[in-house]
C-alpha positions, 0 to 999 in steps of 0.5 A, spaced: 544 422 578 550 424 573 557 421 576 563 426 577 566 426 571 559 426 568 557 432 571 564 436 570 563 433 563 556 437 563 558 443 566 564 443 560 559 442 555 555 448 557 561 453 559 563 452 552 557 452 549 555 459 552 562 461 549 561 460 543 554 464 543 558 471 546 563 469 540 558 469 535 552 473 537 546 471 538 540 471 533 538 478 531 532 480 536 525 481 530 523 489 532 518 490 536 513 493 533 511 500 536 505 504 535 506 510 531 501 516 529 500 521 524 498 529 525 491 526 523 491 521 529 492 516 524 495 510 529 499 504 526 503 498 530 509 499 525 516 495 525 519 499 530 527 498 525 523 501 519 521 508 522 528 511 519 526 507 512 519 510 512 522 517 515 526 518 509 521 515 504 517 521 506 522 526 506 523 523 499 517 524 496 514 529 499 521 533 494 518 530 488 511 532 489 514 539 491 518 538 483 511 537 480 508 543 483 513 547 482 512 546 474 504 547 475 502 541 475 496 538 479 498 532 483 494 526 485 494 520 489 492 514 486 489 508 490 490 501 487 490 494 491 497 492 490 499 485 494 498 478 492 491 477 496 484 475 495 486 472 488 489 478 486 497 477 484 502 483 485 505 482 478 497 484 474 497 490 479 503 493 478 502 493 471 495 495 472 497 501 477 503 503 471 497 503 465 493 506 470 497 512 471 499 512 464 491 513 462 489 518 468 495 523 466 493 522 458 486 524 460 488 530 464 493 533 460 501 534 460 498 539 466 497 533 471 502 528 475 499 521 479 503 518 484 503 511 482 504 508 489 507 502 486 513 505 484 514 509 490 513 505 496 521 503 496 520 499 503 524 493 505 520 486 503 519 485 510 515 491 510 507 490 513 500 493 510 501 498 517 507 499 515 505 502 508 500 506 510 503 509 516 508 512 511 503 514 506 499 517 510 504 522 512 505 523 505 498 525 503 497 529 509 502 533 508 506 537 513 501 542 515 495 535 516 491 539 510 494 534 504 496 539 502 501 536 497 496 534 492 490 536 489 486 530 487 486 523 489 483 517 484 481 511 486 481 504 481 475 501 479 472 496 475 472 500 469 480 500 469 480 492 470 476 492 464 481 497 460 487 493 463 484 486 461 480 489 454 473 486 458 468 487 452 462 486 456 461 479 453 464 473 456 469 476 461 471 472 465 473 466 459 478 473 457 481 472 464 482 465 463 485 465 458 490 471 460 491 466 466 493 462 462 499 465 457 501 469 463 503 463 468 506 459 461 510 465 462 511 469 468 515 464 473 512 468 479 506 468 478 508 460 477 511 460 484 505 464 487 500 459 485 504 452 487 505 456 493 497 456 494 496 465 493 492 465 487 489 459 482 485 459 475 479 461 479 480 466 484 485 469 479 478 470 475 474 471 480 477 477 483 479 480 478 472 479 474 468 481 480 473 484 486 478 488 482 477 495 486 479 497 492 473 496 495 477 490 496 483 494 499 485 494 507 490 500 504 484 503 500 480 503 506 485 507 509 485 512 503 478 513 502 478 515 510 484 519 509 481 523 503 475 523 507 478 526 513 483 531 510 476 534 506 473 535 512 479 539 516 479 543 508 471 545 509 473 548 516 480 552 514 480 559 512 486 557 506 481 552 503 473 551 504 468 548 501 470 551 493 478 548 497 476 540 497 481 535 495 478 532 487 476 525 489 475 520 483 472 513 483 472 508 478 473 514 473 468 518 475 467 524 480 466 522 487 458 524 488 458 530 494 455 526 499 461 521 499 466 525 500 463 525 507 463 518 507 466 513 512 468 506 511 471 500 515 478 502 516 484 497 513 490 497 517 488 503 521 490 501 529 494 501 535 499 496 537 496 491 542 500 489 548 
């Protein structure tokens, strides 16, 4: 049992501690995260704080896609992995999504502009997957919920790996490994994601040998259902139709007409859970 000085003593120790708690302000709170769900009834779990961010990425976005209309461009949307994950590592992807980009608009003409999602994302560092996604999917469907921003979307294959990597068909992966090897003696980031234990020699190998697609994307499954989605309301209104669809392009090629319909596992698609 504390003796009276002690317990006054005590008493101090806590008053004064609780003093200097008001004067200096407690530990900012994180967000809560929120549910928040889109014309499509796309629902994310979303950083509560990032909603102003998101909102005027949106309106950001959506007046460059306008500009590129307005000079009579057809717009895409390009679907990438992008985070350092499964082997994957974002350096590589940016690049790849830059050179992608380059090669889709070379290949359609100056009449054609793609929406290079790494270099338009623009959220903070502590942005989530849901968080990209929620942002995303407003963009692509539009004010109107029939994207009606865009003409085509173009997902990434193996085939643009191959390109980026200069893949011959014959002793890929020893290419790979060699590319890993003179990209770490010379990026320190990609050094530091490998010390931390994000990517090796041979995950970076395997994935980008086997894996690099996005088949392998929370945020492309999300895409792929998102055009799928948009296609279908276009089928059904009267400004669009059948001969109306959004163009859906995988690996360099037209998607087949049954896969337009398609459904796949949803990415980062899903309501908060208290």
């Amino acid at each position: 049992m504390l003796s009276s000085d002690r317990w006054i003593r005590s008493r101090w120790t806590i008053a004064l501690a609780a003093l200097w708690w008001l004067a200096c302000g407690a530990p900012p709170a994180s967000a809560a995260n929120v549910t928040e769900c889109t014309v499509l009834n796309l629902c994310y779990c979303v950083n509560g704080d990032l909603k102003p961010t998101i909102d005027a990425n949106v309106a950001r976005v959506r007046q460059l896609l306008a500009d590129q209309h307005r000079q009579g461009k057809a717009v895409g949307y390009m679907s990438i992995p992008l985070s350092t994950v499964g082997g994957g590592y974002f350096g590589v992807n940016r690049e790849l999504a830059q050179k992608t980009k380059a090669h889709i608009e070379s290949r359609f003409g100056s009449s054609a502009w793609v929406l290079n999602p790494g270099a338009e994302g623009n959220l903070p560092g502590n942005a989530s997957g849901a968080d990209y996604m929620l942002m995303w999917t407003r963009i692509l469907e539009g004010a109107g919920g029939l994207g009606e921003d865009f003409d085509f979307f173009y997902f990434v294959g193996p085939a643009d790996i191959a390109r980026f990597f200069g893949l011959t068909g014959t002793g890929d992966m020893d290419r790979i490994d060699a590319y890993f090897d003179a990209r770490l003696a010379s990026d320190p980031d990609l050094k530091k994601a490998v010390d931390a234990g994000k990517v090796s020699k041979a995950s970076f190998r395997i994935y980008y040998a086997l894996r690099g697609a996005v088949t392998f994307s929370y945020g492309s499954h999300d895409e792929w259902n998102i055009a799928r989605l948009l296609n279908e309301r276009r089928r059904g209104a009267d400004r669009f139709g059948i001969a109306g669809q959004l163009g859906v392009f995988f690996d360099g090629q037209a998607a087949a007409p049954g896969a337009y319909e398609a459904v796949i596992s949803a990415g980062d698609v899903g309501r908060c859970i208290n």
